[in-house]
C-alpha positions, 0 to 999 in steps of 0.5 A, a space after each residue: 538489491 531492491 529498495 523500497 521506500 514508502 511515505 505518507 503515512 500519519 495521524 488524522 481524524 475519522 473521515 479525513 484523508 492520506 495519500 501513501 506512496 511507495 517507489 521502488 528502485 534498484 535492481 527490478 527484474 520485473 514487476 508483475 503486481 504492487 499492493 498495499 497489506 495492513 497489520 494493526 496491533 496483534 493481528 496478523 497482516 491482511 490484503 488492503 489492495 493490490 493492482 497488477 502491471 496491467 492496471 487489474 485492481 483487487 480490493 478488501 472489501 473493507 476498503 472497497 468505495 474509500 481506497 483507490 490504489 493506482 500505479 506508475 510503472 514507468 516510475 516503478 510506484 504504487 499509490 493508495 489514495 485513502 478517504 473516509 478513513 475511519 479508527 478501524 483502519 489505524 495500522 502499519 501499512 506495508 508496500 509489496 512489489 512482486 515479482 515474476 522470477 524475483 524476490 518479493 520487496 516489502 517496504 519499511 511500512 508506515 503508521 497511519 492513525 486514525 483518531 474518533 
């Protein structure tokens, strides 16, 4: 099996900063892309931010300027550095690894509140 741990996630005021991590381990069979999706409260899960093996990033466009989503492949983990955060962005983040022949991992997912 795969395990997929996130961390990094919780409560800050509009403008601040958190940095999420998500590290996968286990049996990787290999991975093609990571990426983060969001789901606020009644709304379905949405894309924040994807980055391939090869480094090719794709963004929300509202996230474009304020995310960064970066990767360490040697350790299997996505990074999403997020800034400026603002209230809209208050939601349960969701890690993906995805992979090419493999099932797809979805991490726990981790609260980030973001307060006016």
């Amino acid at each position: 099996q795969v395990r997929v741990v996130e961390s990094g996630g919780g409560l800050v005021q509009a403008g601040g900063s958190l940095r999420l991590s998500c590290a996968a381990s286990g049996n990787i069979i290999g991975i093609a892309a990571m990426g983060w999706y969001r789901q606020a409260s009644g709304k379905a899960r949405e894309l924040v931010a994807t980055i391939t093996s090869g480094g090719t990033t794709n963004y929300a466009d509202s996230v474009k300027d304020r995310f960064t989503v970066s990767r360490d492949n040697a350790k299997n983990t996505v990074y999403l550095q997020m800034n400026s955060l603002k209230p809209e962005d208050t939601a349960v983040y969701y890690c993906l690894i995805h992979q090419i022949g493999a099932p797809d991992y979805w991490g726990q997912g981790t609260q980030v509140t973001v307060s006016s």
